[in-house]
N, C-alpha and C positions, 0 to 999 in steps of 0.2 A: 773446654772451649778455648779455642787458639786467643793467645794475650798478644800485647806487645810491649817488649822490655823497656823500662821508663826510661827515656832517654830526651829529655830536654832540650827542643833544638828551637832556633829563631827561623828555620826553616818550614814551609807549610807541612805539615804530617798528614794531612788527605785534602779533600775539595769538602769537606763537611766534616765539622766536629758535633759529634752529639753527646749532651751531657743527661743519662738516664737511660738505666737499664729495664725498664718496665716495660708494659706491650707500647706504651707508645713510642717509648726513643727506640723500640727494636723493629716495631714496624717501618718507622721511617727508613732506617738503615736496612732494613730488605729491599723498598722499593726504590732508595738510590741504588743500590747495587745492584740490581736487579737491570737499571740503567747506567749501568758503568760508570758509575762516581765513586771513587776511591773516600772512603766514610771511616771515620775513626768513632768509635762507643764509648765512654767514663760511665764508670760505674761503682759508686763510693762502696758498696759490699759487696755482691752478686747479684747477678740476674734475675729479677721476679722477687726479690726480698720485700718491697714496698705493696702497696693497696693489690698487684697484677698478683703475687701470688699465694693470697688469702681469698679473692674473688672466687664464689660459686660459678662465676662462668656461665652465667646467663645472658642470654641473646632473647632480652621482652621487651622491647618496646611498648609495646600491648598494655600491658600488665600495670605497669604505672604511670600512663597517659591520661591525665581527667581530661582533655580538650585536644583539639587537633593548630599544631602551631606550626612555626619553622622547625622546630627540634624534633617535635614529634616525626617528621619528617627525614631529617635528620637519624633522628636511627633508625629508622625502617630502612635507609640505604644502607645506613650499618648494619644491618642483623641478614641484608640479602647479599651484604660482600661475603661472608662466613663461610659460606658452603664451598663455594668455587675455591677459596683459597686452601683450606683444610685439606682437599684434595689434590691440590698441587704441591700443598707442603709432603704432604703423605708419598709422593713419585720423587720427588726432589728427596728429601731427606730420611724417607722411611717414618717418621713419628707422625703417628696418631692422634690428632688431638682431640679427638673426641666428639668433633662435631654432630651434635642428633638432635633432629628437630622431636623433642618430645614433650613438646606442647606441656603449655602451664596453666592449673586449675586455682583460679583468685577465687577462694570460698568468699559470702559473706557471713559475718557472725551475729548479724543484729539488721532490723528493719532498715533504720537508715543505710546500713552497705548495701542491702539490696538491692534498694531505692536507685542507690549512686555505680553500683558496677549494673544495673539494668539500663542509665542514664548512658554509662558507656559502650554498654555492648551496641545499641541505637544507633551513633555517633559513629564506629566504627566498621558494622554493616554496611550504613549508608555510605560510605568513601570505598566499599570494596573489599573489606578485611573480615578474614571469617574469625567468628566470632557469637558463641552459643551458649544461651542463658539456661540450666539447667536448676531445675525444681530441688528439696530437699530429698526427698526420694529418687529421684537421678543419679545422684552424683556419684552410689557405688558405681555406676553401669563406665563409668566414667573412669575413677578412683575407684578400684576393691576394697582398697583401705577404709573407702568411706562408706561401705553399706551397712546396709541398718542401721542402728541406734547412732553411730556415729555420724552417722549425713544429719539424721534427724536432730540433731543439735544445732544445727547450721541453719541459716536461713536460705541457703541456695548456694549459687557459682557459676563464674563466668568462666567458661572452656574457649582456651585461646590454641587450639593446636599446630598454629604457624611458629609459636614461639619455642626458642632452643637453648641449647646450653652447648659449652665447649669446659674443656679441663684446664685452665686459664695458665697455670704453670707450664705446662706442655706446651700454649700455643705462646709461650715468648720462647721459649729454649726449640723450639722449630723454626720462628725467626731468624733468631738469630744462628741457628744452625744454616742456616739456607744464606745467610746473609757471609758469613763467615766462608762458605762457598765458592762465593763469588768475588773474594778480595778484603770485604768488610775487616775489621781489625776490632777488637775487644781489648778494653782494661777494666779489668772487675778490681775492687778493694784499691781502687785511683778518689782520690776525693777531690771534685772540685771546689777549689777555695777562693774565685772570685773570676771576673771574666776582665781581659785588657780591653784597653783603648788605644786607638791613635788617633787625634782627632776626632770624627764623627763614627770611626767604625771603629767593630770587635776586631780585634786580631787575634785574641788565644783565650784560651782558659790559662790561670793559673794553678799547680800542685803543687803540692807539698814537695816532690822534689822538683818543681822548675816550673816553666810553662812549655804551653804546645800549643802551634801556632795553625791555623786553619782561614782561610777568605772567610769560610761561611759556618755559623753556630746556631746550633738549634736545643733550646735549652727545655726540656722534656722530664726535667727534675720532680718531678711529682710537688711534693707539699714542702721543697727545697727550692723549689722556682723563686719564692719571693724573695728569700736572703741575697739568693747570686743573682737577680734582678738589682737589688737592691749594690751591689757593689760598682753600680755603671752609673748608678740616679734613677734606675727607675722603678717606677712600684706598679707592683703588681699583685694583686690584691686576691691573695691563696695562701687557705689556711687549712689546718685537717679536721678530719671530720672520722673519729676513730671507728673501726668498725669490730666487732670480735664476731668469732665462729665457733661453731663445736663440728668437730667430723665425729660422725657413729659411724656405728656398723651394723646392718640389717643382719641378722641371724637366722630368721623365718620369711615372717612376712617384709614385703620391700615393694614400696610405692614405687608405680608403676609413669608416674608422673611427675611432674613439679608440683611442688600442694605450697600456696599460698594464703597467708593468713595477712591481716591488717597490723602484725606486731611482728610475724617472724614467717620464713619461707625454708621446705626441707624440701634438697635436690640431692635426687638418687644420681649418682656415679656408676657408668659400665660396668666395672670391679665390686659391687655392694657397698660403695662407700656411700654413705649420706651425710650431707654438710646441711647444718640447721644455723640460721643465720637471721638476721645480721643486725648489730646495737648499730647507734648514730650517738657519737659522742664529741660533740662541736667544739672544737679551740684543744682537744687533749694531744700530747705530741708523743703519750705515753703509750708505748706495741706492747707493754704487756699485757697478756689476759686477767681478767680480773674475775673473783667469786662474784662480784655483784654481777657483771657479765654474765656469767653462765647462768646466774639465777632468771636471770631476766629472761634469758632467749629458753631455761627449760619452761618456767612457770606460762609463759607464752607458748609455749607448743604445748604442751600437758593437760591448758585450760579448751583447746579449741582441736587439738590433733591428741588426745588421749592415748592413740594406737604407738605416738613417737616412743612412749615409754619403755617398750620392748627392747630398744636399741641400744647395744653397749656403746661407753662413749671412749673412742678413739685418743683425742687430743683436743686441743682450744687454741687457739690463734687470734692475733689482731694484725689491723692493717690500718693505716693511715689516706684515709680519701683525699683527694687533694679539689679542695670545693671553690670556688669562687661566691661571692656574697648574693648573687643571681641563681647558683647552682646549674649555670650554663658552662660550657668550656673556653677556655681561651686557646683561638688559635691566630694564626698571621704574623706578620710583621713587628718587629717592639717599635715602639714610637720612638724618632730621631737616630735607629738604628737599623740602614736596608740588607744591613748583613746578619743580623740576629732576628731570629725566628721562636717565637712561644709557641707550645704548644703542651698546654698542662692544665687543671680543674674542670678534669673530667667526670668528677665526685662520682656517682653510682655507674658509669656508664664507658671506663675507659676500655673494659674488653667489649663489649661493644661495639665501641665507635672506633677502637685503636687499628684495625686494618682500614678502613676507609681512611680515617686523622692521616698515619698513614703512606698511603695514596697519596693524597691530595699537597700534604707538606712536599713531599716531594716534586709533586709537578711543580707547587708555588718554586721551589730551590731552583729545578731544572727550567721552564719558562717563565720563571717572574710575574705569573698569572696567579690571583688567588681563586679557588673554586668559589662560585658567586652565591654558592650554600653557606658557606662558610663567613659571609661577610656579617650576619650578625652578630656572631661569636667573637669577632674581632676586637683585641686587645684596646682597641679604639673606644670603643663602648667605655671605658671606664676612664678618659682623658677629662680634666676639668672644663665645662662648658661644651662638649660633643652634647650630641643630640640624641634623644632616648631612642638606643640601637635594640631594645628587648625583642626577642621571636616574638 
């Protein structure tokens, strides 16, 4: 990935400094580039290290929606950016990322989930999303994996076949390959160590060897956003939310679907990989994988997906979610600052939402216009005395 040599000037280095290599700070910097804004990228390790490239890469809005809100909304625009892009990355750059709508099956395992994914299959019918409640004895016809004795454990399932997956590492190293393209500039193993001021506005990041000077910053730092908020005055209220994986590898049989449980999700990969996922580990700032991890996410698939056991197991991974206290995202404007832009706590949902985020950051940079979807998400919401901004 083209770098550029650290070279410390009081001079602007692009029309946008983005601080974060994940899909969100790489999206943004495709779609400035893509608009001819010369974009500079910090990236304190490499590209995709953080929450973007541990994520199974699912595109479900569906799947963990109990009610229909502003959010819910919200990613159904994310999960229909996915397709169109995928295949422009794919002309543009040659990489594949994976994109397949191959629809995700949320078993129930007890009366009550019945009860409550029947309440939302109802809900999401009615608004126009297909979306199909399938009996215990269905769900082989559905899932192979799950016929006979295995469906019959189950209390049923909700078949969402809109919903999709992408290979979440591939689609930020296609960004930013497209983005790089087009002029974009990358420093990987750059660490940003605090952002300037002059007065009311940002004028640079500061680094370890010097600073770099930019009009406009957009701080995309995943579960890093708070500290380098915090060296300006302001707080922003993102913490992590640790997630661990196991990658198998199907040997025989290999699920033909996404198979959802109420504790743990296994997504089959083009290549036979299957990623079995995913802990929530609130406040931990620790990536490594843990036994008790693994214990969790096997004794959870083993007790309700029996069939997973087949599966050698590859490798184990964590990642740091970057959550806000709402578990909504923050995007727009930072308060008392019109040159600095948030856009991070996107907790379960930054691939996702990360090509629409995006988008839409970019127009706000290019027209100074915030997308009017985005206005509840706004760093605003969490100012003392604002008014309750929740979807």
């Amino acid at each position: 990935m083209q770098s550029l040599p650290n070279r410390p000037t009081a001079e602007p280095v692009a029309d946008v400094l983005i601080i974060g290599g994940g899909v969100i700070g790489c999206s943004i910097a495709y779609h400035l580039s893509l608009a001819g804004s010369r974009v500079l990228l910090l990236e304190r390790e490499h590209l995709a290290v953080g929450a973007s490239g541990v994520s199974a890469g699912m595109l479900a809005p569906q799947v963990e929606a109990p009610f229909d809100d502003a959010f819910f909304a919200l990613t159904l625009r994310g999960r229909a950016e996915h397709a169109p892009l995928a295949q422009t990355l794919l002309e543009d750059v040659g990489l594949d990322v994976e994109c397949r709508a191959t629809g995700i099956l949320r078993v129930a395992r007890d009366e009550a989930e019945r009860v409550e994914l029947q309440r939302r299959q109802r809900w999401q019918t009615a608004r126009g999303l297909r979306a199909e409640w399938l009996e215990p004895n269905e769900l082989g016809d559905c899932e192979p994996l799950l016929a006979g004795a295995a469906g019959r454990l189950l209390a049923g399932g909700l078949w969402l076949p809109d919903e999709g997956q992408v290979r979440s590492p591939r689609l930020v190293q296609a960004l930013a390959a497209a983005s790089v393209k087009r002029g974009a500039r990358l420093l990987e193993g750059t660490w940003a160590v605090s952002l300037e001021t002059e007065g009311d506005r940002i004028v640079g990041v500061r680094t370890p060897a010097g600073a770099l000077h930019a009009p406009m910053v957009v701080l995309a730092a995943g579960v890093w956003s708070k500290d380098l908020a915090r060296t300006v005055g302001l707080e922003v209220p993102v913490g992590p939310v640790k997630g661990q994986v196991i990658t198998l590898r199907a040997l025989n049989r290999f699920p033909c679907h996404v198979v959802w449980t109420g504790e743990c999700y296994v997504v089959p990969k083009v290549d036979g990989q299957v990623i079995l996922g995913a802990t929530e580990e609130d406040g931990n700032y620790d990536r490594r994988p843990t036994l008790a991890g693994l214990g969790m996410l096997a004794e959870a698939a083993l007790e309700f997906l029996p069939w997973a056991g087949q599966f050698t197991v590859e490798g184990m991974w964590a990642g740091l979610r970057p959550a806000a206290p709402d578990r909504y995202p923050i995007v727009g404007r930072a308060p008392g600052y019109d040159n600095l832009i948030l856009a991070t706590a996107h907790f379960r949902n930054g691939v996702l939402l990360g090509p629409l985020t995006g988008r839409w950051v970019a127009d706000l940079i290019r027209t100074g216009t915030l997308a009017p979807e985005l206005a509840p998400f706004s760093p605003e919401r969490f100012q003392t005395g604002s008014a309750d901004a929740s979807p």
